[in-house]
N, C-alpha and C positions, 0 to 999 in steps of 0.2 A: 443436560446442560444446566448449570447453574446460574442464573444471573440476581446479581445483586446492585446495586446503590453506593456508591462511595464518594462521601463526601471528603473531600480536599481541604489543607487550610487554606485554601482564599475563599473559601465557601461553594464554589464549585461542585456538581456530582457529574462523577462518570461514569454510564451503565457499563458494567463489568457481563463479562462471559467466560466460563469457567466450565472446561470439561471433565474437572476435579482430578484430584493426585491420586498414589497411589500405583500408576507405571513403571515401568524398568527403564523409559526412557525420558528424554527430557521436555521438557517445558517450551511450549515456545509460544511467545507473541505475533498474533496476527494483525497483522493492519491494512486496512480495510481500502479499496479503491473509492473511486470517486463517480454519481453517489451514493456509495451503499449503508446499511449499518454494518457493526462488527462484530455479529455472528461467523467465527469460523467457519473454514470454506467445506462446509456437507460434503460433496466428493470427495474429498480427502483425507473422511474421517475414516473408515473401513481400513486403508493402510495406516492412517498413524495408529491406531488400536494395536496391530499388528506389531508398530515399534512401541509399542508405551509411552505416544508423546502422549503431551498434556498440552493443550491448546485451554491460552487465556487473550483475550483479548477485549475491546472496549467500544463503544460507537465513537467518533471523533468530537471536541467539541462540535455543537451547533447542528449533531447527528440523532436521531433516534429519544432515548433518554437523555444525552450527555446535555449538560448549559454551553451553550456559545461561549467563546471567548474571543473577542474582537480583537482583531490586530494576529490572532498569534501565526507562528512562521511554521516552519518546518521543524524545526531545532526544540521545537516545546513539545515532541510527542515524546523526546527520551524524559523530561519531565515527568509526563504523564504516565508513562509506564516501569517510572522509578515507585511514583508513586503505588500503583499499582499495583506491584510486586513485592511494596513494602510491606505490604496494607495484607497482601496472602502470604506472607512469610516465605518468599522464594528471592532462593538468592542468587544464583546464576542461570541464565536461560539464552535462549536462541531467540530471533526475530524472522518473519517471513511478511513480506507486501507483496500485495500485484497492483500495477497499473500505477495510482495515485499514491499506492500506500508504498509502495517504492523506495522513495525519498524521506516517509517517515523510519521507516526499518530501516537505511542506511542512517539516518541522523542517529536512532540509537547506538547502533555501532560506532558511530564516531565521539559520543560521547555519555557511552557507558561503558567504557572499555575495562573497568571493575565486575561487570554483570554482564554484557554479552558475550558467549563464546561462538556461537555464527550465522550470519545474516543470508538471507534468500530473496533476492529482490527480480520480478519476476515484472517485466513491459515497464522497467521505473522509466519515468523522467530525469533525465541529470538537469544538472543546475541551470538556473533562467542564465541566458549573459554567457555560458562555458566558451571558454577560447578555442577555437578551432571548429567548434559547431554549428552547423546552421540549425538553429534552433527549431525551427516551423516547417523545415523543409520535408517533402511528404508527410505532412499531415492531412487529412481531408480539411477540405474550403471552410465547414463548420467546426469542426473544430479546433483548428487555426485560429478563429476569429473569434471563438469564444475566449480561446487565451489572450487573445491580442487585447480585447476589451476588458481583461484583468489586465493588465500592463499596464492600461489609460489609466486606473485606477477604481475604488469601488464605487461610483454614480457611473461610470461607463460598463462596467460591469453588470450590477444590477439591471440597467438599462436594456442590453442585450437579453440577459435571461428572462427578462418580461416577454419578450417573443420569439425566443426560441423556439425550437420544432424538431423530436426526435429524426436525426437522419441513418437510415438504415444504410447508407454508404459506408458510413464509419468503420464499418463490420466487412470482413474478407467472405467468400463462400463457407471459406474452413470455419471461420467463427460464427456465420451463420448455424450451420449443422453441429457445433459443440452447442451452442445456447438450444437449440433444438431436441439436444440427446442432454447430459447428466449434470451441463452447467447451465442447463433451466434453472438451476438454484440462483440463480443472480436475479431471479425473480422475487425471490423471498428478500430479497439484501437493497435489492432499489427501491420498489416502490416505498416500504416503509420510511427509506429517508429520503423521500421526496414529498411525504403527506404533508410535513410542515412547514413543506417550502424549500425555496431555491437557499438558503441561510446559508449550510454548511457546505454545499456545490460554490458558493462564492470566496467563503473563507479559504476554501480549500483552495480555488485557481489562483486565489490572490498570494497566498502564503508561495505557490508554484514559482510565479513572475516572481517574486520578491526574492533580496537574501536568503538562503537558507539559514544563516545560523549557523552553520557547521559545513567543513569539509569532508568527501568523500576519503580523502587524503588521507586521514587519518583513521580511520579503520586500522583496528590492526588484529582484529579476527578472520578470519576466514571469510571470504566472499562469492559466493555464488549466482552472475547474471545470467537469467532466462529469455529470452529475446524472441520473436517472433522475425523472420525476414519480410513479410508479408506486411508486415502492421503498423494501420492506416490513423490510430489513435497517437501512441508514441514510436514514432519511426526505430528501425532497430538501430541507428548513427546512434543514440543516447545509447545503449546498451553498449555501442563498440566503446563511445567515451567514458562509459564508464569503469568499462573494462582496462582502459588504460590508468584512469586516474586512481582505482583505487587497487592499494599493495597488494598483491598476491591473488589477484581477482581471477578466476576463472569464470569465461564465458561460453553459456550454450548456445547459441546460434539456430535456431531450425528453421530454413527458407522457406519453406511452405507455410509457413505459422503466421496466425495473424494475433489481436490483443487477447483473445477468447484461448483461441484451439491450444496457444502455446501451454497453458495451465492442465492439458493433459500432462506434460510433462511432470509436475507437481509429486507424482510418486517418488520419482528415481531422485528429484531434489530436494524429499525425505529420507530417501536413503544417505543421499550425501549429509545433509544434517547432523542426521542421525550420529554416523560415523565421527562428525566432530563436536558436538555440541552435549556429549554425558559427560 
């Protein structure tokens, strides 16, 4: 793994991750849930080696190495990873998120439609506000109300995260037993961005509730949603809505699956990748 330092012009640095070129297959952007740093996801390197991807990806603002940036939404991570990608001379790539990073991979795709050729978005969140969804509905009690105190705005916010208290409810059995087998890697990806604080957990829920900046709508690459029926974090209704909203969206469904266990799935939505994003 390569990590490097990339300063921005607005003076900004993003810590970059780089599992270097040199593949048969293609490049893709990882974007990280919420809250982790964005070390590509270990499980899933053994098969992508397999296909010759190239996994690069970045901590988020206010994550890891990266500077905060206040205020920003959703819509500023195809910023980020225009930059990015400038910056290692790649010119067209794929995008994959789970969970948080969701809504950052779809925003690239809606508005990099020059450089992405296909997005993987695995337990996202659809848009705060979506017509026709009940937004919060099956969420667990805590997690609910962590978003809802983003919606108040960031002193409600903030306020809540001051005494908050990990809840093991969040989690189905299935995601129990995947964190317990080979996605104990979400060990290595949370604690480090939590050492500095709740900063980028807040930026992040905030940018959630907010506009995104861009429609799902407009994608006009290929789309792949991963869903969990099970899961207790982002109910699978946002995965059906998403599947409607955005063009040519195929959706996987697996009832038993909660926000964790679904990301078994992760191979075969390499495989699809794969197949469109050379």
């Amino acid at each position: 793994m390569i990590e490097t330092e990339l300063e921005l012009d607005d003076g900004r640095v993003l810590h970059v991750y780089d599992t270097g070129g040199g593949g048969t297959g293609p490049t893709v952007f990882w974007q990280h849930g919420t809250p982790n740093i964005g070390t590509p996801p270990g499980p899933l390197l053994p098969h992508s080696a397999r296909l010759g991807i190239r996994w690069v990806s970045y901590d988020r603002p206010g994550y890891g190495g990266s500077t905060p940036r206040p205020g920003r939404d959703v819509a500023s991570a195809a910023e980020d990873v225009r930059a990015v990608a400038d910056a290692l001379g790649i010119g067209r790539f794929a995008v994959m998120g789970h969970s948080g990073g969701g809504p950052h991979a779809l925003a690239c795709g809606a508005l990099l439609p020059d450089r992405v050729r296909a997005v993987v978005a695995v337990a996202s969140l659809a848009p705060f506000g979506a017509e026709g969804l009940d937004w919060f509905a099956g969420m667990t009690p805590s997690g609910a109300a962590g978003l809802r105190a983003a919606a108040e705005g960031r002193a409600a916010k903030e306020a809540h995260e001051a005494d908050a208290v990990y809840d093991p409810q969040m989690f189905t059995p299935a995601d129990h037993a995947a964190l317990a087998g080979e996605w104990s890697w979400f060990d290595d990806v949370v604690g480090p961005a939590v050492e500095g604080g709740p900063g980028g957990l807040i930026d992040d829920d905030l940018a959630y509730v907010a506009p995104w900046g861009c429609d799902p709508a407009r994608i006009a690459a290929p789309v792949l949603l991963l869903h969990g029926g099970e899961d207790r974090i982002v109910p699978s209704a946002h995965g059906r809505w998403l599947a409607g909203r955005c063009p040519g969206a195929e959706l996987r469904l697996t009832p038993a699956d909660g926000h964790i266990s679904v990301l078994d799935g992760g191979p075969a939505s390499l495989d699809w990748l794969a197949d469109r994003a050379v």
